[in-house]
MILUMLO-81861 format. One record per residue (C-alpha): residue number from 1; x, y, z. Coordinates in steps of 0.5 Angstrom, whole numbers, plus 2048, in hexadecimal, padded with zeros to 3 digits. Each point is the difference from the previous one (the first is absolute). Example, Ala and Ser with C-alpha at 12.3 -4.5 7.8 and 13.67 -1.06 7.14 Angstrom:
! residues 2
<r i="1" x="819" y="7F7" z="810"/>
<r i="2" x="802" y="807" z="7FE"/>
This chain:
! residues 204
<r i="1" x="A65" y="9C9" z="885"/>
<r i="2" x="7F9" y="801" z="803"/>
<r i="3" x="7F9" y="800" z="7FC"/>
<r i="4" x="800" y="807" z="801"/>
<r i="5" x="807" y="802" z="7FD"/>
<r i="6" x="7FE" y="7FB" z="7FA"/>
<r i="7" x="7FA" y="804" z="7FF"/>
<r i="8" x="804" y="807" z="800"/>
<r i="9" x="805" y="7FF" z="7FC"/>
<r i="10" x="7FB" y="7FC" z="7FA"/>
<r i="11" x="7FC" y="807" z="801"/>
<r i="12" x="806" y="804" z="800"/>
<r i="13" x="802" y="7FC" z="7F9"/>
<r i="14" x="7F9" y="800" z="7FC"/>
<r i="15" x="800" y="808" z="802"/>
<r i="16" x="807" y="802" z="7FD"/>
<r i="17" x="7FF" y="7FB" z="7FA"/>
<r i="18" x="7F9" y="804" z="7FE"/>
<r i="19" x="803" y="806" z="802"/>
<r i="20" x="807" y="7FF" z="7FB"/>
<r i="21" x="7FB" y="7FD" z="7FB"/>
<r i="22" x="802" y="808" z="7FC"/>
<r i="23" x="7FB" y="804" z="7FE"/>
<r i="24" x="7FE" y="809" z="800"/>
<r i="25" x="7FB" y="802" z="805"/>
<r i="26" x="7FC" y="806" z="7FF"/>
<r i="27" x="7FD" y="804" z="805"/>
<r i="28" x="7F9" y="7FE" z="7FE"/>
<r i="29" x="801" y="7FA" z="7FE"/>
<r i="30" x="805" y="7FD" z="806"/>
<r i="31" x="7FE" y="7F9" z="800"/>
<r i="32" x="801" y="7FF" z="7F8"/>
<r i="33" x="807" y="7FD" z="7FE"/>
<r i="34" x="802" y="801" z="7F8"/>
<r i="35" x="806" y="7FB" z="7FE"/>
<r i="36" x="806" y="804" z="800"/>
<r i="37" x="808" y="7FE" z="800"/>
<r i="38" x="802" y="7F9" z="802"/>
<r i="39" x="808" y="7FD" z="801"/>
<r i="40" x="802" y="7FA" z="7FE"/>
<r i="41" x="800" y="7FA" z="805"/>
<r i="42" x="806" y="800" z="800"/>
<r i="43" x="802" y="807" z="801"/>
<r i="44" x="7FB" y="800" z="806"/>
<r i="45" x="804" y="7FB" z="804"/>
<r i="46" x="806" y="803" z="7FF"/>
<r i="47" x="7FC" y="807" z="802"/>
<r i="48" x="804" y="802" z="7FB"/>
<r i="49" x="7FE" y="807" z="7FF"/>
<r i="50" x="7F9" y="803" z="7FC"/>
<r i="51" x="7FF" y="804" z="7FB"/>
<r i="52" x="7F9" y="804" z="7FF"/>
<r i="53" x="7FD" y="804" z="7FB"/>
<r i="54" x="7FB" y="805" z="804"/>
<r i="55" x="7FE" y="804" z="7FB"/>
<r i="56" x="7F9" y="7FD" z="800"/>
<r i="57" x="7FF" y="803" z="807"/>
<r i="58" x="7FD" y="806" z="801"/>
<r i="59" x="7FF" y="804" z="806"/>
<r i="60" x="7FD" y="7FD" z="805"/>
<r i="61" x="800" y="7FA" z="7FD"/>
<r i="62" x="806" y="7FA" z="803"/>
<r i="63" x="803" y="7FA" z="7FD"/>
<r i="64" x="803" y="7FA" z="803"/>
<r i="65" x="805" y="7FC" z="7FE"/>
<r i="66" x="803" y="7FA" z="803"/>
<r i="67" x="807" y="800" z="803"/>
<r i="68" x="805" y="7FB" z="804"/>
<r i="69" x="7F8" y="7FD" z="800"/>
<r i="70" x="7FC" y="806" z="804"/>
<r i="71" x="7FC" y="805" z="7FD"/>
<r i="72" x="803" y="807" z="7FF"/>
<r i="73" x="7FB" y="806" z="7FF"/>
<r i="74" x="802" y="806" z="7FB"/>
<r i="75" x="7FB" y="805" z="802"/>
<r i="76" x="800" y="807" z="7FB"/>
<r i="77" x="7FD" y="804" z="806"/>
<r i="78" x="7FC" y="806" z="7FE"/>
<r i="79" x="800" y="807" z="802"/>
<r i="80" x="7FC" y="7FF" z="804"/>
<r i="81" x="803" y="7FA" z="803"/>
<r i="82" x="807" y="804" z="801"/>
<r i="83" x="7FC" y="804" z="804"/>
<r i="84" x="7FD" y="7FC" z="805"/>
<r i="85" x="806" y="7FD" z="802"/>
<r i="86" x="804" y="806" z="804"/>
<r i="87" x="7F9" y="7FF" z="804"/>
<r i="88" x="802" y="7FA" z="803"/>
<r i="89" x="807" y="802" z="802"/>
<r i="90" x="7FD" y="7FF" z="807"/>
<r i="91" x="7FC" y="7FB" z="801"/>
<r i="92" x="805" y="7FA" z="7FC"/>
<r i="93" x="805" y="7FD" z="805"/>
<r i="94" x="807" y="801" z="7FC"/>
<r i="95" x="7FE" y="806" z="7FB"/>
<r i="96" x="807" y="800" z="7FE"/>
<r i="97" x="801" y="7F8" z="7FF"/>
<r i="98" x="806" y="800" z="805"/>
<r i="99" x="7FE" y="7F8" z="802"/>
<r i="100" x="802" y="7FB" z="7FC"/>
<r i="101" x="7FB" y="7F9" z="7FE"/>
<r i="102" x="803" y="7FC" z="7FB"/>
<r i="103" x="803" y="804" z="7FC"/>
<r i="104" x="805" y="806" z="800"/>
<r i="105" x="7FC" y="807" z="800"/>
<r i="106" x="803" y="804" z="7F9"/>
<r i="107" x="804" y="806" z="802"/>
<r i="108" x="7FD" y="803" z="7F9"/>
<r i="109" x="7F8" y="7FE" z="803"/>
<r i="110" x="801" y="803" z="808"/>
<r i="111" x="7FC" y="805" z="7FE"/>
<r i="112" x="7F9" y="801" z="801"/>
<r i="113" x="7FF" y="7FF" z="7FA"/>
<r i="114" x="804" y="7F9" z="801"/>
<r i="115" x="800" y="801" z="7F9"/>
<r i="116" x="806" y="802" z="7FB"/>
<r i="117" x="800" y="808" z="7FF"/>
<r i="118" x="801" y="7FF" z="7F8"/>
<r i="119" x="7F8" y="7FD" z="800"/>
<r i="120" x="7FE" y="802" z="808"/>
<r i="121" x="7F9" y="7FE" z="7FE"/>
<r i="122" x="801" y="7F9" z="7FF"/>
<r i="123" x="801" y="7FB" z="805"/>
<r i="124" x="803" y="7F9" z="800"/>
<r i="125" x="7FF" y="7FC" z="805"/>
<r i="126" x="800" y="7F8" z="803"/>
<r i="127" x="7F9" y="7FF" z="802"/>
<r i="128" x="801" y="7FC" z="806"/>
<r i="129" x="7FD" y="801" z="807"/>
<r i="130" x="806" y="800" z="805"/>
<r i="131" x="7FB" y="7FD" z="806"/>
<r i="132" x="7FF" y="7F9" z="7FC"/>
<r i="133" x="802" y="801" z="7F8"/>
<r i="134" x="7F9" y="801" z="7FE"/>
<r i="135" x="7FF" y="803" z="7FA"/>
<r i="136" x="7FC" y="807" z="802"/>
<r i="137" x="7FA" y="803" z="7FB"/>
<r i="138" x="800" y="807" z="7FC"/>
<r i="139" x="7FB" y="804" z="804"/>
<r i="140" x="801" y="807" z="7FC"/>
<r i="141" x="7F9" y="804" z="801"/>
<r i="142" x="801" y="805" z="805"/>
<r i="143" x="7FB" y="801" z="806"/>
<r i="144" x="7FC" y="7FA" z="804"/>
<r i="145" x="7FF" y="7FA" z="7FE"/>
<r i="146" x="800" y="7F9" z="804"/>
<r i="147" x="807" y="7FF" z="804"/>
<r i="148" x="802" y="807" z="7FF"/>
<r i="149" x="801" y="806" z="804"/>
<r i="150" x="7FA" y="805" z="7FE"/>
<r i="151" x="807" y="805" z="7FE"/>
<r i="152" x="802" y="7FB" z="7FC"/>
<r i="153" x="804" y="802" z="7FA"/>
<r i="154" x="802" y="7FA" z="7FB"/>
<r i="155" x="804" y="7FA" z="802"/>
<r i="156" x="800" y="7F9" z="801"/>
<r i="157" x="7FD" y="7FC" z="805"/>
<r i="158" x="803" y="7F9" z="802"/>
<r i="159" x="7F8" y="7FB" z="801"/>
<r i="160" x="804" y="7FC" z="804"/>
<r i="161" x="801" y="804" z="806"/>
<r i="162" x="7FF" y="807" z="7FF"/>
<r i="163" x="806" y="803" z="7FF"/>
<r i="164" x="7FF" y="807" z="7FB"/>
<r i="165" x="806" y="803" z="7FB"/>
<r i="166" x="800" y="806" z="7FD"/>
<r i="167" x="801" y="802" z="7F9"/>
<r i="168" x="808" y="7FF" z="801"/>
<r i="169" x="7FF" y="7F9" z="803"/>
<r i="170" x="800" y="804" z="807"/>
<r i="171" x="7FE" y="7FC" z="806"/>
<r i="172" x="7FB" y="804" z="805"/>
<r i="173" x="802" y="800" z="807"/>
<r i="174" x="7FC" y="7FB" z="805"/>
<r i="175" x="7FF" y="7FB" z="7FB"/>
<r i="176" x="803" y="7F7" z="800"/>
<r i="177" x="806" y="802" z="7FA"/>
<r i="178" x="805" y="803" z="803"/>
<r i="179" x="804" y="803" z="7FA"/>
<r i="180" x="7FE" y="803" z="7F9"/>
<r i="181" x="800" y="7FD" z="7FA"/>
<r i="182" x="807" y="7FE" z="7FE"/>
<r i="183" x="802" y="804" z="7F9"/>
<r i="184" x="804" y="7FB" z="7FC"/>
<r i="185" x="807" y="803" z="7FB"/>
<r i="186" x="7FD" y="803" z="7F9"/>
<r i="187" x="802" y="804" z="7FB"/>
<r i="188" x="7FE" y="803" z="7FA"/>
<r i="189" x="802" y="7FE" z="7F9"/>
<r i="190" x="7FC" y="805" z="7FD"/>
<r i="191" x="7FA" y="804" z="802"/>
<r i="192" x="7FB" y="7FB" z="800"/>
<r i="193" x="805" y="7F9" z="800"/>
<r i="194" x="803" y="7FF" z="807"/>
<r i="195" x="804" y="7FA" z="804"/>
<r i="196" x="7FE" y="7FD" z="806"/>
<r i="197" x="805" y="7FC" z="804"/>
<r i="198" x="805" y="804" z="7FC"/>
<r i="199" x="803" y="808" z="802"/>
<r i="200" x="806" y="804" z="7FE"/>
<r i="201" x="804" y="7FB" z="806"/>
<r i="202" x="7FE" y="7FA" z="7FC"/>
<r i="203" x="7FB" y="7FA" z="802"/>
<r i="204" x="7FD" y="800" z="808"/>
Protein backbone atom coordinates (compact mmCIF):
# COMPACT_ATOMS: atom_id res chain seq x y z
CA UNK A 1 0.00 0.00 0.00
CA UNK A 2 1.21 3.54 -1.09
CA UNK A 3 2.13 6.56 1.57
CA UNK A 4 -0.65 8.09 -0.16
CA UNK A 5 -3.23 5.51 0.47
CA UNK A 6 -1.75 4.91 4.05
CA UNK A 7 -2.52 8.55 4.93
CA UNK A 8 -6.45 8.48 3.24
CA UNK A 9 -7.37 5.87 5.16
CA UNK A 10 -5.81 7.24 8.74
CA UNK A 11 -7.72 10.55 7.48
CA UNK A 12 -10.72 8.69 6.66
CA UNK A 13 -10.52 6.68 10.24
CA UNK A 14 -9.96 9.59 12.51
CA UNK A 15 -13.13 11.51 10.57
CA UNK A 16 -15.53 8.81 11.26
CA UNK A 17 -14.30 8.10 14.77
CA UNK A 18 -14.73 11.85 15.70
CA UNK A 19 -17.87 12.01 13.90
CA UNK A 20 -19.61 8.70 15.66
CA UNK A 21 -18.30 10.05 19.01
CA UNK A 22 -22.39 10.87 19.63
CA UNK A 23 -23.66 14.07 20.45
CA UNK A 24 -26.82 16.89 19.45
CA UNK A 25 -26.12 19.79 17.24
CA UNK A 26 -27.78 22.76 17.11
CA UNK A 27 -28.37 25.06 14.47
CA UNK A 28 -26.40 27.69 16.32
CA UNK A 29 -24.14 25.69 18.14
CA UNK A 30 -23.15 22.99 15.07
CA UNK A 31 -19.89 22.42 16.42
CA UNK A 32 -20.94 21.72 20.19
CA UNK A 33 -21.26 17.89 21.04
CA UNK A 34 -23.13 16.73 24.22
CA UNK A 35 -22.85 12.85 25.41
CA UNK A 36 -25.58 11.00 24.21
CA UNK A 37 -26.36 7.26 23.67
CA UNK A 38 -23.44 4.58 23.54
CA UNK A 39 -23.90 0.73 22.83
CA UNK A 40 -21.90 -1.44 24.65
CA UNK A 41 -18.63 -2.88 22.97
CA UNK A 42 -19.82 -5.49 22.25
CA UNK A 43 -23.16 -4.82 20.79
CA UNK A 44 -20.69 -2.38 18.35
CA UNK A 45 -18.79 -5.26 16.99
CA UNK A 46 -21.77 -7.32 16.38
CA UNK A 47 -23.56 -4.26 14.92
CA UNK A 48 -26.20 -5.23 16.70
CA UNK A 49 -29.01 -2.98 16.17
CA UNK A 50 -29.24 0.56 18.26
CA UNK A 51 -31.67 1.74 20.38
CA UNK A 52 -31.96 5.88 20.62
CA UNK A 53 -33.97 7.94 22.83
CA UNK A 54 -34.35 11.61 20.72
CA UNK A 55 -36.57 13.19 22.68
CA UNK A 56 -33.63 15.88 23.67
CA UNK A 57 -33.56 16.81 19.97
CA UNK A 58 -35.36 19.70 19.35
CA UNK A 59 -36.30 21.12 15.91
CA UNK A 60 -33.27 22.01 13.92
CA UNK A 61 -31.14 20.27 16.41
CA UNK A 62 -29.28 16.47 15.26
CA UNK A 63 -28.26 13.72 17.23
CA UNK A 64 -25.29 11.32 16.32
CA UNK A 65 -25.31 8.02 17.60
CA UNK A 66 -22.71 5.38 16.61
CA UNK A 67 -24.03 2.22 14.54
CA UNK A 68 -21.97 -0.90 12.91
CA UNK A 69 -19.07 1.99 13.82
CA UNK A 70 -20.42 5.01 11.77
CA UNK A 71 -22.02 7.93 12.81
CA UNK A 72 -25.82 8.02 12.10
CA UNK A 73 -27.28 11.55 12.05
CA UNK A 74 -31.09 12.02 13.64
CA UNK A 75 -31.77 15.39 12.32
CA UNK A 76 -35.59 16.79 13.60
CA UNK A 77 -35.81 19.16 10.70
CA UNK A 78 -38.06 22.24 11.04
CA UNK A 79 -40.46 23.77 9.32
CA UNK A 80 -38.70 25.82 7.53
CA UNK A 81 -36.13 23.05 6.71
CA UNK A 82 -39.11 20.88 5.32
CA UNK A 83 -39.65 23.51 3.18
CA UNK A 84 -36.52 24.01 1.42
CA UNK A 85 -36.03 20.68 0.37
CA UNK A 86 -38.71 20.49 -2.44
CA UNK A 87 -36.19 23.53 -3.75
CA UNK A 88 -33.34 21.26 -4.63
CA UNK A 89 -35.32 18.57 -6.28
CA UNK A 90 -33.36 19.88 -9.53
CA UNK A 91 -30.04 20.57 -8.41
CA UNK A 92 -29.44 16.97 -6.44
CA UNK A 93 -28.03 14.09 -8.62
CA UNK A 94 -30.52 11.04 -7.40
CA UNK A 95 -33.80 13.19 -6.25
CA UNK A 96 -35.37 10.02 -5.48
CA UNK A 97 -32.33 7.92 -4.10
CA UNK A 98 -32.62 5.10 -6.96
CA UNK A 99 -28.78 4.48 -6.79
CA UNK A 100 -27.36 2.16 -4.48
CA UNK A 101 -24.11 2.91 -1.81
CA UNK A 102 -23.65 0.78 0.58
CA UNK A 103 -26.90 0.05 1.87
CA UNK A 104 -30.10 -0.90 0.45
CA UNK A 105 -32.22 2.30 0.07
CA UNK A 106 -35.59 1.78 2.27
CA UNK A 107 -38.86 1.45 0.27
CA UNK A 108 -40.71 3.25 3.11
CA UNK A 109 -37.89 6.40 3.04
CA UNK A 110 -37.94 6.89 -1.20
CA UNK A 111 -39.53 10.04 -0.81
CA UNK A 112 -38.23 13.44 -0.89
CA UNK A 113 -38.41 13.40 2.27
CA UNK A 114 -36.22 10.13 2.47
CA UNK A 115 -38.03 9.91 5.83
CA UNK A 116 -41.10 7.72 7.26
CA UNK A 117 -44.38 9.21 6.62
CA UNK A 118 -45.27 8.73 10.47
CA UNK A 119 -42.42 11.27 11.37
CA UNK A 120 -41.45 13.15 7.89
CA UNK A 121 -39.84 15.68 9.46
CA UNK A 122 -37.03 13.37 11.01
CA UNK A 123 -34.19 12.29 9.15
CA UNK A 124 -32.10 9.24 9.91
CA UNK A 125 -29.10 8.78 7.99
CA UNK A 126 -25.30 7.27 7.90
CA UNK A 127 -23.20 10.11 7.70
CA UNK A 128 -20.98 9.04 5.41
CA UNK A 129 -19.63 10.67 2.00
CA UNK A 130 -19.89 8.38 -0.62
CA UNK A 131 -16.74 9.79 -2.63
CA UNK A 132 -13.69 8.74 0.16
CA UNK A 133 -16.03 7.98 3.53
CA UNK A 134 -15.21 11.06 5.26
CA UNK A 135 -17.69 12.33 7.72
CA UNK A 136 -19.51 15.56 6.14
CA UNK A 137 -20.09 18.51 8.55
CA UNK A 138 -23.87 20.32 9.16
CA UNK A 139 -24.11 23.47 7.51
CA UNK A 140 -27.56 24.28 8.15
CA UNK A 141 -28.01 28.27 8.01
CA UNK A 142 -29.31 29.49 4.66
CA UNK A 143 -27.51 31.88 2.47
CA UNK A 144 -23.66 32.56 1.38
CA UNK A 145 -21.18 31.29 3.26
CA UNK A 146 -17.60 29.88 2.28
CA UNK A 147 -17.98 26.68 0.12
CA UNK A 148 -21.19 27.37 -0.70
CA UNK A 149 -23.67 28.37 -3.29
CA UNK A 150 -25.04 32.08 -2.67
CA UNK A 151 -28.68 29.95 -2.86
CA UNK A 152 -27.83 27.89 -0.40
CA UNK A 153 -30.37 26.55 1.51
CA UNK A 154 -29.09 24.00 4.35
CA UNK A 155 -27.08 20.85 4.34
CA UNK A 156 -24.09 19.45 4.74
CA UNK A 157 -20.57 19.95 3.26
CA UNK A 158 -17.76 17.29 2.69
CA UNK A 159 -14.41 19.53 3.93
CA UNK A 160 -12.54 16.90 2.15
CA UNK A 161 -13.51 17.50 -1.50
CA UNK A 162 -16.27 19.78 -1.76
CA UNK A 163 -18.99 17.51 -2.12
CA UNK A 164 -22.52 19.42 -0.71
CA UNK A 165 -25.79 17.21 0.63
CA UNK A 166 -29.14 18.73 1.13
CA UNK A 167 -31.38 18.33 4.03
CA UNK A 168 -32.32 14.88 3.18
CA UNK A 169 -28.65 13.93 2.53
CA UNK A 170 -29.11 14.53 -1.11
CA UNK A 171 -25.81 14.73 -3.26
CA UNK A 172 -25.82 18.13 -5.50
CA UNK A 173 -25.08 17.01 -9.13
CA UNK A 174 -21.34 17.80 -10.59
CA UNK A 175 -19.70 17.34 -7.44
CA UNK A 176 -16.84 14.02 -6.47
CA UNK A 177 -19.59 11.76 -4.24
CA UNK A 178 -21.55 9.88 -6.75
CA UNK A 179 -24.45 8.77 -4.37
CA UNK A 180 -26.44 10.27 -1.66
CA UNK A 181 -26.17 9.36 1.62
CA UNK A 182 -27.50 5.74 2.29
CA UNK A 183 -30.67 5.67 4.84
CA UNK A 184 -30.05 2.75 7.07
CA UNK A 185 -33.15 0.09 8.32
CA UNK A 186 -35.03 1.95 11.41
CA UNK A 187 -38.08 1.72 13.23
CA UNK A 188 -40.03 3.61 15.56
CA UNK A 189 -40.81 2.08 19.10
CA UNK A 190 -42.66 4.98 20.22
CA UNK A 191 -42.73 8.57 19.15
CA UNK A 192 -39.55 9.51 20.49
CA UNK A 193 -37.68 5.71 20.68
CA UNK A 194 -36.34 4.33 17.52
CA UNK A 195 -34.38 1.32 16.25
CA UNK A 196 -31.50 1.78 13.98
CA UNK A 197 -30.39 -1.47 12.10
CA UNK A 198 -33.47 -2.90 12.77
CA UNK A 199 -37.30 -2.54 10.88
CA UNK A 200 -40.49 -4.37 10.29
CA UNK A 201 -38.45 -6.86 8.16
CA UNK A 202 -36.13 -7.70 10.71
CA UNK A 203 -32.03 -6.84 11.12
CA UNK A 204 -30.34 -5.17 7.90
Amino acid sequence: MSNKKQVDSGRRGLLVATCAAGGVVGVATAGALVSTFQPSERAKAAGAPVEVDISDVKPGEMKVVEWRGKPVWILRRTPEMMASIPKNDNLVADPKSEKIYQIDMPEYAKNEFRSRAEHKEVLVTVGICSHLGCSPSSRFAEGPQPNLPDDWHGGFLCPCHGSTFDLSARVFKNKPAPTNMDIPPYMYLADNKLVIGKDEKGEA
